[in-house]
N, C-alpha and C positions, 0 to 999 in steps of 0.2 A: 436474640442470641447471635455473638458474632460468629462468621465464616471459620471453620476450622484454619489453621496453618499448614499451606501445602505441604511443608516438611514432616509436617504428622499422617500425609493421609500414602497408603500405600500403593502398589502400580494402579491396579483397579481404581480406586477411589480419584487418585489425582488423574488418569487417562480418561475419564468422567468429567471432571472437573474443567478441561479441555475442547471436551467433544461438541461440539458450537453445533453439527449436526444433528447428534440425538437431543441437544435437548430444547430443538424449534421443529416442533412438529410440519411437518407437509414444506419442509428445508430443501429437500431434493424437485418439490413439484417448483419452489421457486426460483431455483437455482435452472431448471428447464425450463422455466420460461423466460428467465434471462438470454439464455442462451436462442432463444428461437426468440426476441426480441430484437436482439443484437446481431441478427443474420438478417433480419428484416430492415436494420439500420445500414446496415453494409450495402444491402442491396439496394437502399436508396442515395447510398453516399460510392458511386461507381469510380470518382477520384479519389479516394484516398490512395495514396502510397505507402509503399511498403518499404522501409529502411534497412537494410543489413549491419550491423554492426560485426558480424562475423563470420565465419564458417561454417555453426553448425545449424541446424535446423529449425532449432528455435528462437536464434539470435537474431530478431527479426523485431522492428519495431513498424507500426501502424499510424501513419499520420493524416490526418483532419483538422483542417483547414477551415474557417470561419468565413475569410474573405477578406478580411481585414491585412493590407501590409504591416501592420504594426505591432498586431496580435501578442498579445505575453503567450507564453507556451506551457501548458497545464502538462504532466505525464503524471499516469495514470501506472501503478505495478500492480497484477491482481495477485491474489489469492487464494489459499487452497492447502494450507499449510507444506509450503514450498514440494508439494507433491502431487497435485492434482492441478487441474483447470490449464485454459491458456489463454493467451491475448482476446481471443476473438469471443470468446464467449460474453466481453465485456465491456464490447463496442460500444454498448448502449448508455455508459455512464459517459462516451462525450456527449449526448443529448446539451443534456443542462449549460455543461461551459461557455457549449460553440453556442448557446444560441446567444449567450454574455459577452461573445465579443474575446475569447479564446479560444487558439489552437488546441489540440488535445493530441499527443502522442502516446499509445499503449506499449508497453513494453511488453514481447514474450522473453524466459530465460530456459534453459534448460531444470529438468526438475529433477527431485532425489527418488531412485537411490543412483539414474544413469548419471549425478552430478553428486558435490557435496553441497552446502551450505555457503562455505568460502568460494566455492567454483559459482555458486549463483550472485553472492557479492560482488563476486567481480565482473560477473557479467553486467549483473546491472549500472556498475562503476564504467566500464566499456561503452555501455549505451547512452548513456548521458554525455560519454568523450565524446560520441560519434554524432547525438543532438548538436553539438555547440560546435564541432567542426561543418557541419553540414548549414551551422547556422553563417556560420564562417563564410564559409564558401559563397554562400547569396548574398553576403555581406551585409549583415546585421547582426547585431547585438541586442539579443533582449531579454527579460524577467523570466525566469524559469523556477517554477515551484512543483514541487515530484510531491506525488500524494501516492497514496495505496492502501487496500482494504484486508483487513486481517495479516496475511503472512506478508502479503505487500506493502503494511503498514509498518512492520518493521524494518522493511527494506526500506521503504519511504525515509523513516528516522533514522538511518546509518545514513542516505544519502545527503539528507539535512545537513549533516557534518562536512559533504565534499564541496571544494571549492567552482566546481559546476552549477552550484544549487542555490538557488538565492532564498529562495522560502519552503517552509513542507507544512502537511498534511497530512497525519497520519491517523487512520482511520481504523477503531476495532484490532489495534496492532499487538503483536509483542515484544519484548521491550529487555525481560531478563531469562536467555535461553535457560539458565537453571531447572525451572519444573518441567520443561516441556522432555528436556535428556530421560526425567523420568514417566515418561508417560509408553503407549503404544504409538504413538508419532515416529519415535525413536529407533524405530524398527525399520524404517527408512532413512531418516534422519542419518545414525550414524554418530550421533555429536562427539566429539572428544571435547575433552577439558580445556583445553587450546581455542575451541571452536567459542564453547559458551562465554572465555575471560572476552576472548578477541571480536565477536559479534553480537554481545549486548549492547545494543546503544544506552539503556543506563550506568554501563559500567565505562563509557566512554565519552563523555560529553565534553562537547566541542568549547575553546574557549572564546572562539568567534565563531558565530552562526547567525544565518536572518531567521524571523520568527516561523515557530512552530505551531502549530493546532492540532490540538491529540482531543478525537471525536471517537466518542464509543458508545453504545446504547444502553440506557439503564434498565433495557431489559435482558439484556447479555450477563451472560455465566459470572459469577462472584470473582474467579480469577482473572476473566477478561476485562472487571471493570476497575477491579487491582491493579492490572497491568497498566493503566493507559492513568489511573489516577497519582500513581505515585511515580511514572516518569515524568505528568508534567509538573509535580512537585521537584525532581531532581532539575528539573531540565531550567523552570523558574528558579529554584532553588540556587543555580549556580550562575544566576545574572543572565540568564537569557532570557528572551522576548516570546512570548507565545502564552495561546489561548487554550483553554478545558473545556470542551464543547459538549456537555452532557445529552443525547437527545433520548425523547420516550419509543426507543428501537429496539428489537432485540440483532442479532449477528448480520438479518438478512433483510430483515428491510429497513436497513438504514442506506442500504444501496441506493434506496428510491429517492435519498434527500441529494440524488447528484445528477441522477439521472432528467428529476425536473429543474427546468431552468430557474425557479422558484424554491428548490429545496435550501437547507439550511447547509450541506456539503457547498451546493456550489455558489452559493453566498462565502461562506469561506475560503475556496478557491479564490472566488472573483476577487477579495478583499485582497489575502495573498500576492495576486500577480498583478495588481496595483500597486500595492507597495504602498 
């Protein structure tokens, strides 16, 4: 029997349809152990630096280092449906990169409702200036591919589009704000009509772009697998370069395929910021 059409199911049903939480049982015990993984990775990585792109408090990016002068540079936007979580809770997905022989920069941004949507665009539009000048400055130039999980995954594929960005990763993302305006998200959110034409990345595809990887788990919510399956149909579809990485995950441990330096995320990175 196929998936109902989101356009038929009402607040309830489609704010369900969304909820990546309720429906991966013991979601929150892995989301805390992320979180006390990734303070345990901190604490053994006492040089990373902390990058400012701005003013406010969250405008702050997290760099890790491999060792390597050469290093391509992986960032990382997490997730949380632009409302929840922050950088640090997700230290632990440089694991895998750095130990491949990448950098890994985490981005935090301000979250809704103290931001909009367009206010976290831009910020993350900001931090990627503030990467490539900073790269400036040490004087080098090198492969920069932005990845991110879930609501960062959409942020990932806007950023795919800027001319900062030479390849993405976009992980568990979404793609066409439309269902989400109608769900309980929304109550944070705020979307306007303006918001969902102007920060769909399917409704916006680049006509130059380096490749894209849209990874999502086949054991993720019918809409999530919707989302990620028919952007990279649009995204192929419109003569660009990129892969559909299907893996046997559901929302929350597909984190772990980045986290090991062996997963199947950071094999795709790796590939990525080769070029």
């Amino acid at each position: 029997m196929p998936d109902p059409d989101w356009r038929t199911l009402d607040r309830a049903a489609l704010s369900a349809a969304y909820d990546n939480s309720g429906a991966v049982p013991g979601s929150a015990d892995t989301m805390a152990a992320l979180r006390a993984r990734s303070a345990a990775f901190r604490a053994g990585h006492p040089h990373c630096r902390e990058l400012a792109y701005g003013e406010r408090e969250r405008e702050r990016i997290d760099l890790f280092g491999c060792g390597s002068a050469d290093a391509p540079l992986l960032v990382f936007i997490h997730g949380g449906y632009w409302q929840r979580n922050a950088k640090e809770g997700f230290s632990s997905l440089a694991e895998g990169p750095l130990a491949r022989g990448l950098d890994v920069a985490l981005v935090g941004y301000t979250l809704c409702p103290e931001t909009t949507l367009t206010g976290i665009a831009d910020e993350v539009r900001a931090a990627l200036a503030r990467l490539r000048a900073h790269d400036a400055e040490a004087g080098r130039m090198r492969r920069l591919v932005v990845s991110g999980w879930s609501a960062g995954g959409h942020l990932a594929a806007l950023a795919t589009a800027w001319p900062e960005v030479d390849a993405g990763l976009a992980v568990s993302g979404i793609f066409d704000l439309e269902p989400i305006r109608g769900t309980a998200l929304d109550d944070a959110l705020r979307l306007s009509e303006g918001e969902v034409e102007a920060l769909s990345p399917i409704r916006h595809l680049p006509t130059i772009a380096g490749p894209l990887t849209v990874a999502f788990g086949t054991r993720e919510l019918p809409e999530l697998r919707r989302q990620s399956t028919e952007y990279h149909a649009a995204w192929t579809g419109h003569g660009l370069s990129g892969d559909l990485l299907p893996l046997d995950d559901d929302h929350f441990s597909i984190l772990d395929r980045m986290i090991r330096p062996d997963g199947a995320l950071t094999d795709a990175a790796v590939r990525l910021a080769r070029g």
